[in-house]
N, C-alpha and C positions, 0 to 999 in steps of 0.2 A: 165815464166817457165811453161809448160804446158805437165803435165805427162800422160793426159790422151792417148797421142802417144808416139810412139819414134818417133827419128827422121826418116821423111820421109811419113808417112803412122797415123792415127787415128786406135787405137784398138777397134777389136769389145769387146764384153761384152763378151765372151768364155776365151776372150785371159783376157782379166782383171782378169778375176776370177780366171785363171792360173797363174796372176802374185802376185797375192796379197793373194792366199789362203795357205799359206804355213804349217797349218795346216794338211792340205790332203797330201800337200809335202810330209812331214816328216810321214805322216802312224798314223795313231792313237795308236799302238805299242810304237815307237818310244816316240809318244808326249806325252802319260802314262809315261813311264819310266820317261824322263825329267823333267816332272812338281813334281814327287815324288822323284826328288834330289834337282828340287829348295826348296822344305820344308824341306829335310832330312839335307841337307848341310847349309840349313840358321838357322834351331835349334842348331847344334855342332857348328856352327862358334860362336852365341853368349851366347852357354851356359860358365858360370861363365864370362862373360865379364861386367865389370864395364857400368854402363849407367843410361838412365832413360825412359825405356816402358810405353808406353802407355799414353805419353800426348798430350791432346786434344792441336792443334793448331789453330780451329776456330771453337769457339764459334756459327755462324753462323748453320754450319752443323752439329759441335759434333763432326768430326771427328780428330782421333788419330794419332799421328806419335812416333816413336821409337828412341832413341839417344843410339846408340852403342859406346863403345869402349873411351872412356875417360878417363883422368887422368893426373894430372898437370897441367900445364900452358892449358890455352885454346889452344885447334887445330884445323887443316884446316877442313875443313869438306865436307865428299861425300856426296849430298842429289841423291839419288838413287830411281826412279821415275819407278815402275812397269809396265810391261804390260799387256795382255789379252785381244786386243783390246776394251779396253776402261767398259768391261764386265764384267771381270774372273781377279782371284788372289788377292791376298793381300802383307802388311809388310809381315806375315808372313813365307811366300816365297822369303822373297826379302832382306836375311841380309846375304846371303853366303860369299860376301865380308869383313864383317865386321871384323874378327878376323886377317888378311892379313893384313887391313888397320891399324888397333888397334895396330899391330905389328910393325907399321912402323909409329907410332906416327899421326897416321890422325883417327878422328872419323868419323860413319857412323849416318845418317837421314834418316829410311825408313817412309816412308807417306804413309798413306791411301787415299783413296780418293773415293766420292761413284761412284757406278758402274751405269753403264747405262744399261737400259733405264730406272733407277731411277733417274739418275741427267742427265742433258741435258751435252755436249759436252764443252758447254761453263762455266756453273760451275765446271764439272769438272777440266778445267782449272784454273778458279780462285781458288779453294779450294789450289790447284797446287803453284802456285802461291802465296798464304797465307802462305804457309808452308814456303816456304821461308823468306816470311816477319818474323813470328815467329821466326825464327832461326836468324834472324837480329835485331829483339828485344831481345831477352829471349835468346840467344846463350849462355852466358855468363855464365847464371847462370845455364850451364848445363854442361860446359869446352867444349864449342864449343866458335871457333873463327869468329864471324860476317862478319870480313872482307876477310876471305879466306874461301868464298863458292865456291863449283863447284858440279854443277847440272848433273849429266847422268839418262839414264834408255835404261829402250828396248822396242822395238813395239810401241806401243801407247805409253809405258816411252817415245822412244825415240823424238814421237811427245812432248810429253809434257814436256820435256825441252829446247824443240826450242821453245816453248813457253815461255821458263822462259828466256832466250837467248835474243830475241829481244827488240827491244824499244816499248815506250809508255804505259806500263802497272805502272811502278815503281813509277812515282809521283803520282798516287791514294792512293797507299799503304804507302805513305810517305818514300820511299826507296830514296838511290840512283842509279842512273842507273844504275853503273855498281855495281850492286848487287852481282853479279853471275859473277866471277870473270872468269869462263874459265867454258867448258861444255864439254859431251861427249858421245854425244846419239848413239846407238846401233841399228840399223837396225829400223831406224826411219822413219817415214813419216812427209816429210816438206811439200808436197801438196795433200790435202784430199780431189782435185775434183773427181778424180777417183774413191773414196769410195761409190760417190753420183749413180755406178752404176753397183756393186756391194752386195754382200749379206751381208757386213759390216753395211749397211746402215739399216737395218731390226733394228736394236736397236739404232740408230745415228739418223737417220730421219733426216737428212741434203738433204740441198739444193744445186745450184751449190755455190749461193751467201755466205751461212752462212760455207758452208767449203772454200771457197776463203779466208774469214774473218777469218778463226781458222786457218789458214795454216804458220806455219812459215816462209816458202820461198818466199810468197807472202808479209808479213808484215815486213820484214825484221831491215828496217829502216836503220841509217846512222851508228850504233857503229858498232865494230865488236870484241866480247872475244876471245880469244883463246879456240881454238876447235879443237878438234879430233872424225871424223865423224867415225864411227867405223860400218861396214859390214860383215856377213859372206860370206864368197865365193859361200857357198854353199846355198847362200838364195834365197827367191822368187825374182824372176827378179823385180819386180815390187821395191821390197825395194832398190838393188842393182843399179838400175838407179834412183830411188830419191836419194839417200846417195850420186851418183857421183852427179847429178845436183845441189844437196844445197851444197856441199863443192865448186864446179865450181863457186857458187855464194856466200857463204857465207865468204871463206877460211878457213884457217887452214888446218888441215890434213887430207884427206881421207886415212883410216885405213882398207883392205879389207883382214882380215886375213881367210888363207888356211887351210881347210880340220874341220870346223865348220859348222855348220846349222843357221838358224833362233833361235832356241830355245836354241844350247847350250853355243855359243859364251859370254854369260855374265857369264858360272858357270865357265869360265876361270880366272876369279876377283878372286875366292878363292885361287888362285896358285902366290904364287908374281913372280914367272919366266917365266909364261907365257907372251904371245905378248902385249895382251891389258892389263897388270896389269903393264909392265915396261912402256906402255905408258901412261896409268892413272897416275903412280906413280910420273913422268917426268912431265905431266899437273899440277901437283898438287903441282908440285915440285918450279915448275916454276912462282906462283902468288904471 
């Protein structure tokens, strides 16, 4: 799979930048507003929600992750994997779902994780990664269900749980493979050579080799969860032909819902009758 084209033709670096800067897409107007309803919307979602903020899930880095929405019997659980290309945002930002899912008897997992170019591409992953392990160890003891995990996020989330999706990382961490029971990344990036030429790359410092090696579509392996590739219509081209390409190859369901952006398609999770909340709710339903 090789997105630095479409089919037919190699992109110059003008056009890359217009597929992948969605940023400048959406206007800097627009993307103020958005990123001050991802905070606004993810404080009311878990004010007064039963849980437990702020615990450190590896030791290693120190960093935090946040356990929403619990009660009773242990529940399946969203771990909901942030974007900002790999830079920008926090949990903070990233629990508008959580009172939706709490309602509907599922808990939420937002994760920190450090930002680059303080942690390399590849920690950032494994911290990624950890966080999951944690919640497969210590689930339990927080009314999280170990065995019914299901990983999403957006943008870089969305790479970074095709990262938690594929094989070969799980017996390090003493897991088992199918950890991560079903997945649902949002306008993700499965192959990160194009980045290497691109203004992404100014804090990433990746190579062709070392994003060959981070790319999910590339490392795939033989298993395959249940997934629902989730896009907005109205996203940067560049996200829009990765999402079809790794569903072409990974399966599951490519999910391209209408009259959304890049940015807004995940504040749809706080609404249970929106598109991708009956379909998250159906993924989750279904492990």
């Amino acid at each position: 799979m090789d997105v630095h084209a479409w089919p037919g033709r190699e992109l110059s670096d003008e056009e890359l930048d217009v597929a992948y800067n969605v940023r400048r897409k959406a206007g800097e107007e627009l993307f103020g507003e958005l990123m001050a309803r991802y905070r606004a919307e993810s404080a009311k979602a878990v004010e007064g929600l039963p849980g437990s903020p702020g615990v450190r899930y590896d030791e290693a880095s120190g960093e935090l992750l946040d356990v929403w929405g619990t009660g009773g019997a242990p529940r399946p659980v969203f771990v909901f994997v942030h974007g900002g290309y790999w830079k920008a945002l926090s949990r903070a930002e990233s629990a508008f779902m959580a009172r939706m899912l709490h309602e509907r008897g599922v808990a939420t997992v937002v994760p920190d994780y450090t930002l680059a170019p303080e942690a390399t591409l590849e920690e950032i992953v494994r911290q990624v990664r950890a966080s999951v392990a944690w919640i497969w160890r210590h689930g339990r003891e927080h009314g999280l269900d170990p065995d019914r995990i299901v990983v999403g996020g957006s943008s870089a989330g969305g790479h970074l749980t095709g990262m938690t999706m594929v094989d070969g990382w799980q017996g390090e961490l003493g897991l088992p493979v199918d950890v991560v029971k079903a997945a649902m990344p949002f306008s993700g990036l499965f192959d990160l050579r194009p980045l290497t030429r691109v203004y992404v790359n100014e804090w990433l410092g990746l190579d062709v080799e070392r994003a060959a090696a981070l790319s999910p579509g590339l490392v795939a392996g033989a298993r395959r969860c249940p997934a629902v590739i989730a896009v907005a219509a109205e996203d940067g081209t560049g996200f829009v032909e990765q999402s079809r390409r790794f569903q072409a190859q990974w399966g599951g369901e490519l999910l391209v819902v209408p009259e959304r952006n890049h940015f807004d398609i995940v504040l749809d999770l706080g609404d249970p009758d929106t598109l991708v909340s009956r379909k998250l709710l159906a993924l989750i339903q279904s492990i």
